[in-house]
GUROVO-947584 format. One record per residue (C-alpha): x, y, z; residue number from 1. Coordinates in Angstrom, 1 decimal. Each point is the difference from the previous one (the first is absolute). Example, Ala and Ser with C-alpha at 12.3 -4.5 7.8 and 13.67 -1.06 7.14 Angstrom:
BEGIN
+--------+--------+--------+-----+
:      u :      v :      w : num :
+--------+--------+--------+-----+
:   12.3 :   -4.5 :    7.8 :   1 :
:    1.4 :    3.4 :   -0.7 :   2 :
+--------+--------+--------+-----+
This chain:
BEGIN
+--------+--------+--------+-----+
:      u :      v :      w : num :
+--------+--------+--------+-----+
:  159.0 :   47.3 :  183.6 :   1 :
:   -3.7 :   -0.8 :    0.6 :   2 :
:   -2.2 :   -0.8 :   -2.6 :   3 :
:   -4.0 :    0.6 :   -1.1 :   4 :
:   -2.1 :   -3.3 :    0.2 :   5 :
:   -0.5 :    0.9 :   -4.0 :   6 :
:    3.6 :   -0.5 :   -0.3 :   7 :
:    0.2 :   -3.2 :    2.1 :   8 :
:   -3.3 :   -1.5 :   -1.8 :   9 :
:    2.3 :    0.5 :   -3.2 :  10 :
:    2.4 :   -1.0 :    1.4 :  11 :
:   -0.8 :   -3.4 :    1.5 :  12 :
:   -2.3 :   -0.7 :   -3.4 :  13 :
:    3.3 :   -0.5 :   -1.4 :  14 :
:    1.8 :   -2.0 :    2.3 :  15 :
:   -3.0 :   -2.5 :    0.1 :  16 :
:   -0.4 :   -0.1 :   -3.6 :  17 :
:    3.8 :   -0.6 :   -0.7 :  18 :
:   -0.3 :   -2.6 :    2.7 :  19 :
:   -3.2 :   -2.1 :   -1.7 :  20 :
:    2.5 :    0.9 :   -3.4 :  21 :
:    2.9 :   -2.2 :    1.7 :  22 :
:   -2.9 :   -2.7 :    0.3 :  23 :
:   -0.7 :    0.2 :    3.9 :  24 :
:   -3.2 :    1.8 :    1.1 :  25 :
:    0.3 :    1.3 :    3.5 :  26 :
:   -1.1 :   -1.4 :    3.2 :  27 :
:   -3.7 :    1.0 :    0.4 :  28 :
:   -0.7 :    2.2 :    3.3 :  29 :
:   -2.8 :    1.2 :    2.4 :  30 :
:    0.4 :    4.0 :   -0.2 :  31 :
:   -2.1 :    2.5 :    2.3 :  32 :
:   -1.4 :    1.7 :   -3.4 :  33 :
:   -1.1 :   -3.0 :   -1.7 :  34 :
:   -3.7 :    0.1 :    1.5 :  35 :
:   -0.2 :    3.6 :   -1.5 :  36 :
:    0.9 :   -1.4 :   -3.6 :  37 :
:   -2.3 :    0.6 :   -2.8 :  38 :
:   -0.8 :   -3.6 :   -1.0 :  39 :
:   -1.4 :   -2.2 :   -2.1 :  40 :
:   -1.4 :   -3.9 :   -0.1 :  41 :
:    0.8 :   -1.3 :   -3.4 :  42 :
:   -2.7 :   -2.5 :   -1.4 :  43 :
:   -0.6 :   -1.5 :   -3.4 :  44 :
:   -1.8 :    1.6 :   -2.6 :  45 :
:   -2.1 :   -1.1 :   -3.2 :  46 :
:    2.2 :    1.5 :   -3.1 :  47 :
:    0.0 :   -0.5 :   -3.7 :  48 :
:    2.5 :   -2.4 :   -1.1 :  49 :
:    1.7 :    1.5 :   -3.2 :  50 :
:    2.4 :   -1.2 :   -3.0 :  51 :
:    2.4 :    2.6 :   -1.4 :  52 :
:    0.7 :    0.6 :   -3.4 :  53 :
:    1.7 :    1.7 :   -2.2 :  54 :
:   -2.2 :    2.6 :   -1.4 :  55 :
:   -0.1 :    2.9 :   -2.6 :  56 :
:   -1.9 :    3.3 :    0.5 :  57 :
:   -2.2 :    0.7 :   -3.2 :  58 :
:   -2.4 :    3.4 :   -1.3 :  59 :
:   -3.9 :   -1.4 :   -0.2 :  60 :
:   -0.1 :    3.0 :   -2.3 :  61 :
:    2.8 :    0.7 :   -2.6 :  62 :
:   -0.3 :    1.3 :   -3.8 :  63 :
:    1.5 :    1.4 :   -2.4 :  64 :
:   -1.6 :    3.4 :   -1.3 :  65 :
:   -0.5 :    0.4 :   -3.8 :  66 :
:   -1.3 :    3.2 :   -2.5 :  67 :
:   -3.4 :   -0.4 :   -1.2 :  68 :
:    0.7 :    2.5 :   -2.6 :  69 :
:    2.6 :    1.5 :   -2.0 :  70 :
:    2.0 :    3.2 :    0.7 :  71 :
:    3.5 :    1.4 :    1.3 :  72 :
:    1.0 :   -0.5 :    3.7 :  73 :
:   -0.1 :    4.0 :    1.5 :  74 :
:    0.2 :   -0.7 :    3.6 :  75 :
:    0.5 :   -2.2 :    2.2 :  76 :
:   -1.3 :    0.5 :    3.9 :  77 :
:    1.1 :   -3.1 :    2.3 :  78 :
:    3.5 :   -2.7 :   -0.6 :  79 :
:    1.4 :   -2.5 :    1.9 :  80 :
:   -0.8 :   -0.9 :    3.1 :  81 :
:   -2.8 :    3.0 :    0.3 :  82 :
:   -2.8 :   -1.0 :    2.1 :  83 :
:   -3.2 :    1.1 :   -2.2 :  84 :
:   -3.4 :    0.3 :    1.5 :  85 :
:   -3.0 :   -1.7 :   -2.3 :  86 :
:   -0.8 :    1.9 :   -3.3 :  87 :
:    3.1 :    2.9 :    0.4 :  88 :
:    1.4 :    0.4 :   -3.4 :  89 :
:    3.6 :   -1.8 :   -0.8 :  90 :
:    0.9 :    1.5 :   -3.9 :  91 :
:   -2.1 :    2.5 :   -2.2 :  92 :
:   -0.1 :   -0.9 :   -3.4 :  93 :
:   -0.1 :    3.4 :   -2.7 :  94 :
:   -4.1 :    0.0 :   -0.9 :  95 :
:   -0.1 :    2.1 :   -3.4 :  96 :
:   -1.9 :   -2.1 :   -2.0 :  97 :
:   -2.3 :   -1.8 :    2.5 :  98 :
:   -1.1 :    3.6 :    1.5 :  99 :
:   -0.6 :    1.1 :   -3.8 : 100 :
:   -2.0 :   -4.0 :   -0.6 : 101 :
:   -1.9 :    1.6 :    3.1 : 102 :
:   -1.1 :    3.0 :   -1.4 : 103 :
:   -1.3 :   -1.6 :   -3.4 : 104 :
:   -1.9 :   -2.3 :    1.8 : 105 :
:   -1.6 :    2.6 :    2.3 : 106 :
:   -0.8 :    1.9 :   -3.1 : 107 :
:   -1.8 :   -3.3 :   -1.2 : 108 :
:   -1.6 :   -0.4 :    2.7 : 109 :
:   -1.4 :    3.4 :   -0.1 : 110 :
:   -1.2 :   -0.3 :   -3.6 : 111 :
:   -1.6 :   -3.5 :    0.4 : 112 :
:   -2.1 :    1.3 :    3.2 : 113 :
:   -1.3 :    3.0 :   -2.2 : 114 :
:   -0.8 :   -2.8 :   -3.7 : 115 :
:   -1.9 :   -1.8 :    2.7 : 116 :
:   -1.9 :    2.2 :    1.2 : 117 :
:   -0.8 :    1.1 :   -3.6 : 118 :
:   -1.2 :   -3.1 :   -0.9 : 119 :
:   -1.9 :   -0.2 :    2.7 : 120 :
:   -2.2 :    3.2 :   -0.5 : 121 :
:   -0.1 :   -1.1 :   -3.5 : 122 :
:   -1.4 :   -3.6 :    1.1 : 123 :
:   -2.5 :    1.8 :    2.2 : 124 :
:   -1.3 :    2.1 :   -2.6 : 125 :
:    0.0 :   -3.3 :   -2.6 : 126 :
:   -1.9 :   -1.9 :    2.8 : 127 :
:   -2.7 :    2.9 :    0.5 : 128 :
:   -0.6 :    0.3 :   -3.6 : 129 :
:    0.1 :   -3.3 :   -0.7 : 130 :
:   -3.0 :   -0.7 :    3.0 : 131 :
:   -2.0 :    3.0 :   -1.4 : 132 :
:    0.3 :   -2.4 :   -4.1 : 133 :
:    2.2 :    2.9 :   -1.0 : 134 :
:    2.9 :   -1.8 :   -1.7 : 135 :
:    0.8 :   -3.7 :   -1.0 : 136 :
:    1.0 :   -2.5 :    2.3 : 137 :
:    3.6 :   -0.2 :   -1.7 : 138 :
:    0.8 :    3.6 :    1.2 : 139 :
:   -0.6 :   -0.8 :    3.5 : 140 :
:    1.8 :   -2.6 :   -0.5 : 141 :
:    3.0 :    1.3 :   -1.0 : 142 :
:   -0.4 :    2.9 :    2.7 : 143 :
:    0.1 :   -3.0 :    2.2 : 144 :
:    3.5 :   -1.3 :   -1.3 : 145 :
:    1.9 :    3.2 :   -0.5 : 146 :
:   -1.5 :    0.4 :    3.8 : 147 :
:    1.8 :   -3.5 :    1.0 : 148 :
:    3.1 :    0.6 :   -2.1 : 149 :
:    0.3 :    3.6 :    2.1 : 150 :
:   -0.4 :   -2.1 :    3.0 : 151 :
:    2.5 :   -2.3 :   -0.7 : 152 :
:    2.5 :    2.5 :   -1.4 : 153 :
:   -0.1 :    1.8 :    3.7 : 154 :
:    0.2 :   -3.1 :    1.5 : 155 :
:    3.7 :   -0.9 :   -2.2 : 156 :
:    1.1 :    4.0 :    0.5 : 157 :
:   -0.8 :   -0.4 :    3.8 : 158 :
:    2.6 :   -3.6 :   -0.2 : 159 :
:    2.6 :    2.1 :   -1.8 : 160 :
:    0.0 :    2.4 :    2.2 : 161 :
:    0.9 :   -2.7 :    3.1 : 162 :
:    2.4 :   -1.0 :   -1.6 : 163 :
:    1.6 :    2.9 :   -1.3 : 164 :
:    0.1 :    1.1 :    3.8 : 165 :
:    1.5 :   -3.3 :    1.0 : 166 :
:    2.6 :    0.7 :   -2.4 : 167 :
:    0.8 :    3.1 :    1.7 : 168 :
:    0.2 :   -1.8 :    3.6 : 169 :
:    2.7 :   -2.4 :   -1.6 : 170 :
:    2.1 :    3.3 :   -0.5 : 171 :
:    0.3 :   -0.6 :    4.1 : 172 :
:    1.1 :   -3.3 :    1.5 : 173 :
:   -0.8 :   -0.5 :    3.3 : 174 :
:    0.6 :   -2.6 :    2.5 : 175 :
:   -2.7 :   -2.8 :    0.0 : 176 :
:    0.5 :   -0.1 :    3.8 : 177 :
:    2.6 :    1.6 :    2.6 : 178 :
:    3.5 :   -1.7 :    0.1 : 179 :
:    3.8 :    0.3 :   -0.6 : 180 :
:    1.2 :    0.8 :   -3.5 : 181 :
:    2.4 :   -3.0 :   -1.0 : 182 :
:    1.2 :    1.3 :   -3.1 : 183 :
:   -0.5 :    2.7 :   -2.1 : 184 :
:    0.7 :   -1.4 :   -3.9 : 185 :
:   -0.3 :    3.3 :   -2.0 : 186 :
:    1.4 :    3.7 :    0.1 : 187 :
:   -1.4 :    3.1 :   -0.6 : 188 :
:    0.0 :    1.0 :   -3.9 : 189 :
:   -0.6 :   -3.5 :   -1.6 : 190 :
:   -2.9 :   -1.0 :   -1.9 : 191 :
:   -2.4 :   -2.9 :    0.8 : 192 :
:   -2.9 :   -2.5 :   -1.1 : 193 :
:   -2.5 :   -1.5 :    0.9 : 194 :
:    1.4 :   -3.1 :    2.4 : 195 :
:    3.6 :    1.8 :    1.2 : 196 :
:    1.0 :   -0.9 :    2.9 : 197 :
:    0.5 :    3.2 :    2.2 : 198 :
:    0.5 :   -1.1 :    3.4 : 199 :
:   -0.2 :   -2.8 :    2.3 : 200 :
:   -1.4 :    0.0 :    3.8 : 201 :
:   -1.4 :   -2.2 :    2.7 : 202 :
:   -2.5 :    0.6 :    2.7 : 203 :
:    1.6 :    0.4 :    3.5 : 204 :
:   -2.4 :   -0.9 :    2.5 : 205 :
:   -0.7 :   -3.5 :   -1.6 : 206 :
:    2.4 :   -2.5 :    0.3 : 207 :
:    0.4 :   -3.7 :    0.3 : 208 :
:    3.0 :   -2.6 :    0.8 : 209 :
:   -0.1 :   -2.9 :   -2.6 : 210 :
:    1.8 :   -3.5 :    0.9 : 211 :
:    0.0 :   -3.6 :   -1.0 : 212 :
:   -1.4 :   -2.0 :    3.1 : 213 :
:    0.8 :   -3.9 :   -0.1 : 214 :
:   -2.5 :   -2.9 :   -1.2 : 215 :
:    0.0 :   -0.6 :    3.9 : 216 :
:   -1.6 :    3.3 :    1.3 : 217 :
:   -2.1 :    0.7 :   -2.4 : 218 :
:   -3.2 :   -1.7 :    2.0 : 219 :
:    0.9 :    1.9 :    3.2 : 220 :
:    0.6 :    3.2 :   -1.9 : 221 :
:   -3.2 :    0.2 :   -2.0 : 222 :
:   -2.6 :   -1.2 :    2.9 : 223 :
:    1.8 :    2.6 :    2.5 : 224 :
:    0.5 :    2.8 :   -2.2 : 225 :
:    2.7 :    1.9 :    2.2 : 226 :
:    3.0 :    1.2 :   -0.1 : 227 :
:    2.0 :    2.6 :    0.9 : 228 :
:    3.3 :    2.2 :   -1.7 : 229 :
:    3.3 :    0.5 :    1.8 : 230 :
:    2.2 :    2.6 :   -0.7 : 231 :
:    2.6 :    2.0 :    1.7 : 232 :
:   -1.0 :   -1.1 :    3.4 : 233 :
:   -4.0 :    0.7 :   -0.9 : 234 :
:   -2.4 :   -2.5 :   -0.3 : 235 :
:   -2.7 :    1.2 :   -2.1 : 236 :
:   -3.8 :   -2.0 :   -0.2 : 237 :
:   -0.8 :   -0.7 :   -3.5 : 238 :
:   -3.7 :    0.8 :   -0.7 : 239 :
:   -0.5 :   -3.4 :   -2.2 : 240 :
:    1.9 :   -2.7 :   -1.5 : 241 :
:   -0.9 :   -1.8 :   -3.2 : 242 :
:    1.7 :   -3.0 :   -1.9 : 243 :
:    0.2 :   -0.6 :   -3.4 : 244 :
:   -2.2 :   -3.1 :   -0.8 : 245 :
:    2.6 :   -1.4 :   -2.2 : 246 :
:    3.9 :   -1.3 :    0.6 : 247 :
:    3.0 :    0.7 :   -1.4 : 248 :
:    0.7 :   -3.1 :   -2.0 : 249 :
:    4.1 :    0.7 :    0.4 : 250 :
:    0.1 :    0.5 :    3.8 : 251 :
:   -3.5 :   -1.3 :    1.0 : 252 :
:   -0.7 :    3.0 :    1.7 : 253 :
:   -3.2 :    1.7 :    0.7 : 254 :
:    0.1 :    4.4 :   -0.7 : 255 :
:   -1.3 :    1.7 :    2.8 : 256 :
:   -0.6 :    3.7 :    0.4 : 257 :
:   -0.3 :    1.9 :    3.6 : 258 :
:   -1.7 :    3.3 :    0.0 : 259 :
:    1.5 :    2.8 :    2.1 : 260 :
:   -2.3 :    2.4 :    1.5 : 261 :
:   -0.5 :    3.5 :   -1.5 : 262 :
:    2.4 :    2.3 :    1.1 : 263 :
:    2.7 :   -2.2 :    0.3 : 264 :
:    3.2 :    2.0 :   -0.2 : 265 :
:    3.6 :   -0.2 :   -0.3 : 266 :
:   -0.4 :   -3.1 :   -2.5 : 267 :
:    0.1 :   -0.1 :   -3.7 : 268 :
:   -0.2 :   -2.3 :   -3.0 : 269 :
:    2.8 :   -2.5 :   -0.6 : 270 :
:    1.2 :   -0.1 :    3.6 : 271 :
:    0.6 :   -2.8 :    1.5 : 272 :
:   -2.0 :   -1.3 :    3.4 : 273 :
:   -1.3 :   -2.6 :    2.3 : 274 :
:   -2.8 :   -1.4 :   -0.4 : 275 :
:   -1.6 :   -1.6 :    3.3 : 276 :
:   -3.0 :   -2.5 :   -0.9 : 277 :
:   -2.0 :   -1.2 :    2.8 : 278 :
:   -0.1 :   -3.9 :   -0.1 : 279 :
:   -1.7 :   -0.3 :    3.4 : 280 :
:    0.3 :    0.9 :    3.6 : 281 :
:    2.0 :   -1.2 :    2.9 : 282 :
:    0.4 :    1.6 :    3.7 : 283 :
:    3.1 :    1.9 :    0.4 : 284 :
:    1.2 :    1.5 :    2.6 : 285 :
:    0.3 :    3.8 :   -0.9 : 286 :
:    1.8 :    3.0 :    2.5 : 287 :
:    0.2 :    3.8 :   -0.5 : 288 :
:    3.2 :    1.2 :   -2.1 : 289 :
:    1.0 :    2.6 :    2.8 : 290 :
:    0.3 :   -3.2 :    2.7 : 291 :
:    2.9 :   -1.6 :   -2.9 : 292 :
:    3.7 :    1.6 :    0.6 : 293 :
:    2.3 :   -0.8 :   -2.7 : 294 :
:    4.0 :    0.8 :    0.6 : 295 :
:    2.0 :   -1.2 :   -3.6 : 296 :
:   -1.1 :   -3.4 :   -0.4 : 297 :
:   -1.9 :   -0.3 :    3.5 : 298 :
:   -3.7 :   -0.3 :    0.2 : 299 :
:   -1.4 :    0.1 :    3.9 : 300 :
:   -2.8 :    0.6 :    1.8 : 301 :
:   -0.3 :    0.1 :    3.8 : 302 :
:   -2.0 :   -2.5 :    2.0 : 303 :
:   -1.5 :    0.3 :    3.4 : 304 :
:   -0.2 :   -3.3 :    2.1 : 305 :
:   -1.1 :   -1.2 :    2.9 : 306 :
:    0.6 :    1.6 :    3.2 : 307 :
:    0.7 :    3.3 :   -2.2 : 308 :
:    3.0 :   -1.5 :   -1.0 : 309 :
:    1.2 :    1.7 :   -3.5 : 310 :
:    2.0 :   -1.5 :   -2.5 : 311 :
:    1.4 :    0.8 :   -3.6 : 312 :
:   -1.4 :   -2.7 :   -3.0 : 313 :
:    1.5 :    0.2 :   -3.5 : 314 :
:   -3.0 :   -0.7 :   -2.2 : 315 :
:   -0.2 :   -0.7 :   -4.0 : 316 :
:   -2.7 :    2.3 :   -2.1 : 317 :
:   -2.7 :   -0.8 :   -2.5 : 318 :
:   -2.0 :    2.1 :   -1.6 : 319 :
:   -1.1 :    3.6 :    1.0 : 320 :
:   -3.4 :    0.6 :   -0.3 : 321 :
:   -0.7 :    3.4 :    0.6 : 322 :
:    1.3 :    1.7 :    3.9 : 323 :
:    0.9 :   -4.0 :    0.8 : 324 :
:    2.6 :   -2.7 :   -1.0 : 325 :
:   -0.7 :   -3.7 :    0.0 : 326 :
:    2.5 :   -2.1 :    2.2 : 327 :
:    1.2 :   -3.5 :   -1.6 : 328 :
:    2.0 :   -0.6 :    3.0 : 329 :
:    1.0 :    1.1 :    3.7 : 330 :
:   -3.2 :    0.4 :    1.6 : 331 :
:   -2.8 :   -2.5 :    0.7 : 332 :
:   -3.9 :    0.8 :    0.9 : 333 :
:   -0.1 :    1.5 :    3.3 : 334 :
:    2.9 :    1.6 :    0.7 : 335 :
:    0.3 :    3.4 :    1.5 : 336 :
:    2.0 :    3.1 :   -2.4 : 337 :
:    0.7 :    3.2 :    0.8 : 338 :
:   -1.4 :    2.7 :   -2.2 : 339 :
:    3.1 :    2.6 :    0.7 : 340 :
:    3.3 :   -1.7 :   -0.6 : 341 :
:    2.0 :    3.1 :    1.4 : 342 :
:   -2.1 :    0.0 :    3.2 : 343 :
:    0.3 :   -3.7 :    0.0 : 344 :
:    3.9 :   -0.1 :    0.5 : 345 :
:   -0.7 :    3.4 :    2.3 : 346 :
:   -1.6 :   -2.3 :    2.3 : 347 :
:    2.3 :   -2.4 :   -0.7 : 348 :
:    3.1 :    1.6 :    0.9 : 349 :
:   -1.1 :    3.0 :    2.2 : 350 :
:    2.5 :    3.0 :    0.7 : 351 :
:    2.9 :    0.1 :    2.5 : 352 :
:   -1.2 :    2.5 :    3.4 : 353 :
:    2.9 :    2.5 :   -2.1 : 354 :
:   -2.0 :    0.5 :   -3.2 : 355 :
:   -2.2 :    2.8 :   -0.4 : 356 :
:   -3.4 :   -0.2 :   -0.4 : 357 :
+--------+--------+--------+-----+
């Protein structure tokens, strides 16, 4: 039965792995193709060194949202994990009283405006007279205060009225900032006060990762300021670093808080990660990720000699930083590695004259 050069590049990627799993890499060789292999020189490059740690993912912005006035709960518009933009309103609180507070001190208002500007015509007449020697200085001068206390009455009607309508905007609670609801800590129909606690939230696009860095690195980690999150296979550059300027007298460890760029998704408060701080920089020897095949517990890349000669070289990994993966061990400076693993053994092991093409 013949067989498609797909099939015997599968095929042989097998063999060869399951042989460098038994501990014996194969015999390198000098195949027509290897000229045509998409190749690479591996040389050292300047990378961050970095110390992991554990760390704990944290909300820059998380409160607690209270009533600023007194009422009954009537409805409420967002719970539990409900994203909320800025300013959208989370629980309606029944407004009776502070709507009827708001009319009484628009009525106030009103009649202050029109005493002032009664005493004012008054004053104006008092003045004339008074220029022309018709009346008494005393009568202008009490023209002159009912004028001021007019004044100042307007002035305290025009205060009650801002803060009759603030009482009316407490009726509505509304996000200080967009976020995830946390909790939600009352239900429709009960009655609150001032300082109730109504619902709890955090702001999703800010986020930091807290840990407790040694004595030891705390030099390196404040005068570089880097470091970098891993999670789930991501590595994720945090936009500053800080460090507590005091220790922990117990452990003798400084805090230190990493934060994650806006936008940062798929992580939330309380979840544990690692926390990569940069302590310096090294060179490193660094290869794409689509060069690295990895069968079960083997870890390969192929190498192309001299002479064209290609052989099969299990390697240890380091850290991935970004489309490439640091090598610890199996390659030096220099050295030649093809790009395309598959094509690699294609070369390697070409077709019998009875496969197809």
């Amino acid at each position: 039965m013949k067989a498609t050069t797909t099939g015997c590049a599968a095929l042989l990627l097998a063999t060869t792995l399951g042989l460098a799993g038994c501990g014996g890499d194969p015999a390198p060789a000098t195949p027509a193709g290897a000229a045509e292999l998409a190749t690479e020189v591996v040389q050292p490059v300047t990378v961050p060194v970095e110390r992991l740690l554990d760390g704990v993912v944290e909300a820059v912005d998380e409160a607690t949202i209270s009533a600023q006035t007194a009422g009954r709960v009537v409805e409420i518009l967002h719970d539990v994990n409900d994203r909320v933009p800025a300013g959208a309103v989370l629980v309606r609180l029944r407004g009776t009283e502070q709507r009827a507070g708001l009319q009484q001190a628009e009525a106030a208002l009103q009649e202050a405006v029109a005493r002032e500007a009664e005493a004012e015509a008054r004053h104006a007449r008092i003045r004339d007279m008074y220029e022309r020697k018709v009346v008494a200085k005393a009568q202008f001068d009490s023209a002159t205060a009912e004028r001021d206390a007019a004044v100042a009455r307007r002035t305290a009607a025009g205060a009650a009225l801002a803060t009759a309508r603030e009482g009316v905007a407490y009726t509505e609670v509304r996000a200080p900032y967009a976020g995830i609801v946390t909790a939600r800590l009352v239900q429709v129909g009960e009655t609150v006060s001032p300082g109730t606690p109504l619902m709890r939230g955090y702001a999703s696009d800010r986020l930091r990762v807290t840990a407790d860095v040694p004595q030891s690195l705390v030099g390196p980690v404040r005068t570089l300021g880097k470091a970098a999150v891993y999670v789930d296979g991501r590595r994720i550059e945090a936009v500053s670093v800080s460090v507590f300027p005091e220790a922990d007298p117990a452990t003798n460890t400084f805090r230190t808080r990493a934060q994650l760029p806006p936008g940062t998704t798929d992580l939330y408060p309380g979840m544990f990660v690692k926390l990569g701080l940069v302590t310096g920089e090294d060179a490193r020897l660094l290869v794409p990720g689509s060069a690295i095949v990895r069968r079960s517990e083997v870890t390969a890349v192929y190498v192309v000699g001299a002479e064209g000669r290609i052989s099969m070289r299990q390697v240890r990994l380091g850290t991935a930083r970004g489309d490439r993966v640091e090598i610890l061990a199996g390659l030096v400076a220099g050295e030649r590695l093809a790009l395309d693993p598959l094509a690699a053994i294609a070369a390697l092991h070409p077709p019998g004259p009875d496969s197809d093409d």
